[in-house]
Steps between C-alpha positions, in 0.01 A plus 500: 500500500233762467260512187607807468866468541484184188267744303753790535788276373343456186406857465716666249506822288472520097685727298306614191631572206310839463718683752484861663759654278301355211150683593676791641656546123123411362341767736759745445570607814610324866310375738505642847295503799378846620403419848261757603476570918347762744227512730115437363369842324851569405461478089668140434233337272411837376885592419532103397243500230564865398858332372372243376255684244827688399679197456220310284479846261856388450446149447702342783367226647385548865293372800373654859450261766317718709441454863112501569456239136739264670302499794228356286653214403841406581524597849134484594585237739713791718407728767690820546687409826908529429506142456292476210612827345845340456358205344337777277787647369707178513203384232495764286877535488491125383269601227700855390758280455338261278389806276801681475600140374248526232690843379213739663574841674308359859326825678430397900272661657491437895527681830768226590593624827784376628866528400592135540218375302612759181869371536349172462370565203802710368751187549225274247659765191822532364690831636308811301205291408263599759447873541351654838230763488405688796170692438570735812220648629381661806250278725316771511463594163447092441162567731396752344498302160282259676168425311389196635593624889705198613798711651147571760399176537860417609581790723106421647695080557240357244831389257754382694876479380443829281832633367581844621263467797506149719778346273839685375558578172935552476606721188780404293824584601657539130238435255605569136197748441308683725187676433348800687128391456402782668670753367578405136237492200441121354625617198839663604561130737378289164814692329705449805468122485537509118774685476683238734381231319685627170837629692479130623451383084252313647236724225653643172440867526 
């Protein structure tokens, strides 16, 4: 027997007795996870945080794990070939999950490119718990937003497995919001998401 095979047999989870329902009733609201996706330039941490202000003048208790912080610390071991994006979002599913856990609305901000790996982390919530947001936006529009010229520097091959230009990026299928980022005001998509959030009751109104 493996050490890691005895180890895992001894491995068990604790239930506290501070539960979800218990922090959810504390915070007043739910806690979901807003999972934020589109191509780089297309408005997710700016559309993530944007929320989140609203949601703090409200008093709910929030957090955005946002995709370039991560990258500082968690998953600053990982490259950006497909391999290690998947680990990426396989990671910071992990920890959404955790957080929603704690009772916090959980605002993910990440290109996450592929389908499979965003099922993935759908199946880690229970059914209505994890809420798709497709910040659609043009690629073109997405380079034109481009301060720090890295669309370039990938379409000149000096940053290789660049979403939208040497590595796919596959739009949802049947996201529960989608946002035109390039066609809609930040404040009019900041109501859209709101809105949703209290038809849900996951806000009071």
């Amino acid at each position: 027997m493996s050490l890691s095979e005895s180890t895992d047999k001894n491995v068990v989870w604790h239930h506290a007795t501070v539960t979800r329902e218990r922090r959810q009733q504390q915070n007043g609201h739910k806690s979901v996870v807003l999972w934020f996706t589109g191509l780089s330039g297309a408005g997710k941490s700016t559309l993530a945080h944007a929320i989140e202000e609203e949601l703090h003048q409200k008093t709910a208790k929030t957090f955005v794990l946002d995709g370039d912080n991560i990258r500082h610390g968690l998953c600053s071991d990982l490259s950006f070939n497909d391999v290690d994006r998947r680990e990426n979002i396989r990671r910071i599913s992990e920890v959404a999950k955790l957080m929603l856990e704690s009772g916090l609305i959980v605002l993910t901000a990440f290109i996450s490119p592929f389908r499979e790996d965003r099922r993935g982390a759908r199946k880690l919530f229970p059914h209505g718990e994890f809420i798709e947001v497709y910040c659609d936006c043009s690629l073109e529009t997405c380079e034109s937003r481009d301060p720090k010229g890295i669309y370039q520097k990938a379409r000149n091959g000096e940053i290789p497995y660049f979403t939208g230009i040497s590595s796919p990026y596959e739009a949802p299928e049947k996201a529960e919001i989608t946002i035109k980022t390039d066609e809609q005001t930040l404040e009019y998509s900041v109501q859209q998401i709101l809105e949703y959030l209290i038809r849900r009751g996951i806000i009071a109104k």
